[in-house]
KEKE-3310 file (N, C-alpha, C; in steps of 0.2 Angstrom, whole numbers, plus 5000, padded with zeros to 4 digits):
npx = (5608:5622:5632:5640:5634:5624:5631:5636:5623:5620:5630:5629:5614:5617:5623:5613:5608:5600:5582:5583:5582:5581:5579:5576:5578:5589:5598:5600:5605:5619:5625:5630:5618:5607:5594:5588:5580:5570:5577:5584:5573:5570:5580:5581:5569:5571:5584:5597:5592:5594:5598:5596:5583:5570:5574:5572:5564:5551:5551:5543:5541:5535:5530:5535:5523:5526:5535:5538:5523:5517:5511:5509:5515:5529:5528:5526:5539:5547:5544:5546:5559:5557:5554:5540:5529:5514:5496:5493:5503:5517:5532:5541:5550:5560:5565:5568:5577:5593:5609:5624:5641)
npy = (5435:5440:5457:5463:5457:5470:5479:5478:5478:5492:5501:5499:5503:5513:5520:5520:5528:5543:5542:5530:5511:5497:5481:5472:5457:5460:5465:5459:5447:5453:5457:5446:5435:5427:5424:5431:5442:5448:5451:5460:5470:5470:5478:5489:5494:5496:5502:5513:5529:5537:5535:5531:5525:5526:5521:5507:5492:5481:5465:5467:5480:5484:5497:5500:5497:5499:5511:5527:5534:5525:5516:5528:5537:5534:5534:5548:5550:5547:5552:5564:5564:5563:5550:5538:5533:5520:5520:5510:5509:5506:5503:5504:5494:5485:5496:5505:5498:5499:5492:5488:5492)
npz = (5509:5503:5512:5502:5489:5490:5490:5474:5467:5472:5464:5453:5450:5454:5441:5430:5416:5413:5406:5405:5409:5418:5424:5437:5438:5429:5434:5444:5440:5434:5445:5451:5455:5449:5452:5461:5461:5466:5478:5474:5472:5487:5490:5482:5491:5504:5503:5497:5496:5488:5477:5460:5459:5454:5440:5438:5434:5432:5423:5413:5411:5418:5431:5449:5462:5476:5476:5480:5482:5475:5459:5451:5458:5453:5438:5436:5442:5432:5422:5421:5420:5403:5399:5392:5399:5397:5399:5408:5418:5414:5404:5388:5387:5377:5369:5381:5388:5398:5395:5403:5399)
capx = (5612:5626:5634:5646:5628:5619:5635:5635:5617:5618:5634:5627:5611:5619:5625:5607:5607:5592:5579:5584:5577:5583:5574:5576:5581:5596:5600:5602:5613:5624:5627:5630:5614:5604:5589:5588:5576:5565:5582:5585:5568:5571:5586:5575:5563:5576:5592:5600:5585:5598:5600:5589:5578:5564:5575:5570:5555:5550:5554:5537:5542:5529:5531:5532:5517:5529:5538:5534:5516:5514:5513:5507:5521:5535:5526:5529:5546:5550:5542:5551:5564:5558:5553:5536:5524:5508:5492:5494:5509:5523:5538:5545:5555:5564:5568:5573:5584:5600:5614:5630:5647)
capy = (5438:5446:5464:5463:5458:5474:5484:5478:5481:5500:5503:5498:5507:5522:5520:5519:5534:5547:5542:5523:5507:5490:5476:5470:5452:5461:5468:5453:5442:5455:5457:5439:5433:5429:5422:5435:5449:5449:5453:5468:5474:5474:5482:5494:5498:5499:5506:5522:5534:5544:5528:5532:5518:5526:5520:5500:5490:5474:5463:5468:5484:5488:5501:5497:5500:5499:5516:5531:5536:5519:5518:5535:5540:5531:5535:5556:5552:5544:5556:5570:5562:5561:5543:5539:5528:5521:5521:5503:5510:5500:5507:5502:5490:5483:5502:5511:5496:5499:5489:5492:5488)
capz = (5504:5508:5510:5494:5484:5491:5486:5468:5463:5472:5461:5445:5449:5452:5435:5426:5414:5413:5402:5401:5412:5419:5427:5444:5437:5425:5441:5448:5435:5432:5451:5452:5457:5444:5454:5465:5456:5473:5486:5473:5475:5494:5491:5481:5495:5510:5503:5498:5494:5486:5468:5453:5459:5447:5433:5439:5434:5431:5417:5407:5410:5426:5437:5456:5466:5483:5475:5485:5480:5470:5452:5449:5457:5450:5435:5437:5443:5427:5415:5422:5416:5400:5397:5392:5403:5396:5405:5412:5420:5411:5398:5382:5390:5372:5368:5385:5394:5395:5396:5405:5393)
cpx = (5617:5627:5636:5638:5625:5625:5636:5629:5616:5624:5632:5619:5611:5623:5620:5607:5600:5590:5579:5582:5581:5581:5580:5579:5588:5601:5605:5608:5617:5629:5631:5626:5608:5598:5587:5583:5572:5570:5582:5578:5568:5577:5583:5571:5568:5582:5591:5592:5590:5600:5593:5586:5573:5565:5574:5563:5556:5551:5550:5536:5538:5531:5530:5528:5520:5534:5534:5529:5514:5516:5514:5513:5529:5532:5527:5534:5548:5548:5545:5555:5566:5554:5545:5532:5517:5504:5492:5501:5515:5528:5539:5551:5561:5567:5570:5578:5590:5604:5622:5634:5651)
cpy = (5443:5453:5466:5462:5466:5481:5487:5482:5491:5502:5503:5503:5515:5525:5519:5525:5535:5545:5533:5519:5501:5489:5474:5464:5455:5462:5462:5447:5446:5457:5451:5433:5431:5425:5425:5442:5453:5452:5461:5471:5475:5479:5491:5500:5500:5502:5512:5525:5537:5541:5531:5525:5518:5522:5511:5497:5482:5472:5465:5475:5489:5491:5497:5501:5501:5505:5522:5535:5532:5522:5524:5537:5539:5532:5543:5556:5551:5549:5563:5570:5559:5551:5543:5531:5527:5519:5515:5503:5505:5506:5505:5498:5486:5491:5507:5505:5494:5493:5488:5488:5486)
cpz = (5507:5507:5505:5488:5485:5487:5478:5465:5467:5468:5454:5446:5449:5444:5429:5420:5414:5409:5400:5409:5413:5425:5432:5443:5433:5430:5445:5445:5436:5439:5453:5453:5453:5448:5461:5466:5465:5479:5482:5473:5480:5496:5489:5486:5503:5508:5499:5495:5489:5479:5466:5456:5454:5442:5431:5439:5432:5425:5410:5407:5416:5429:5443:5461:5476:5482:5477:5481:5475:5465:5449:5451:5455:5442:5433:5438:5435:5421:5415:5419:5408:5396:5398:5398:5401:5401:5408:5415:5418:5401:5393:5385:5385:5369:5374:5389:5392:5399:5398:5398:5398)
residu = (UNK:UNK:UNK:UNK:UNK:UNK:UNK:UNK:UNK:UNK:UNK:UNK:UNK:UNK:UNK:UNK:UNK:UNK:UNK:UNK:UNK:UNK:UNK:UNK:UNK:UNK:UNK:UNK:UNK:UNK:UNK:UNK:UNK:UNK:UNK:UNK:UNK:UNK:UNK:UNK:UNK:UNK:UNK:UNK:UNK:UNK:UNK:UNK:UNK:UNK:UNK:UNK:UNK:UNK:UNK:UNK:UNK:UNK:UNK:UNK:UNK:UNK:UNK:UNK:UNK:UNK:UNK:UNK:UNK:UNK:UNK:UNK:UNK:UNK:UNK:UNK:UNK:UNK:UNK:UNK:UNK:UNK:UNK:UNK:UNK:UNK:UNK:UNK:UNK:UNK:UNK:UNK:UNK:UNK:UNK:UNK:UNK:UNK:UNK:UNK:UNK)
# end
């Protein structure tokens, strides 16, 4: 995957709003790569520290257990911000994902 890929998905993550959610695979179509879900999870776990990463989750809406302090913690980040997380760590994934215009 190239650098131009790794650029897209941190430009649009950086554009996630507080309180709102998109999947790893949305990520990845709208990037260009729509079969790519698993590179922006690596992009996820190695790049900027500094992208709302909390605000990405899986398509069923699952937290990620490779987010610093695991579920539980990608769980407290996100509630901070307002968004609810039920006990099986997973969100309202058809009411909080957002969708760029």
């Amino acid at each position: 995957m190239n650098g131009d890929f790794r650029q897209r998905v941190e430009a649009l993550v950086a554009h996630i709003p507080k309180g709102r959610v998109m999947t790893y695979g949305q990520i990845a179509a709208l990037c260009g790569n729509p079969r790519a879900a698993r590179i922006v999870g690596g992009i996820a776990h190695f790049g900027d520290s500094d992208l709302p990463w909390q605000r990405v989750v899986n398509k069923q809406g699952g937290l990620a257990s490779g987010y610093p302090g695991g579920r539980a913690g990608h769980k407290q980040v996100l509630e901070g911000e307002g968004v609810t997380v039920g006990d099986d760590f997973r969100v309202d994934i058809r009411a909080l994902l957002w969708q760029p215009k």
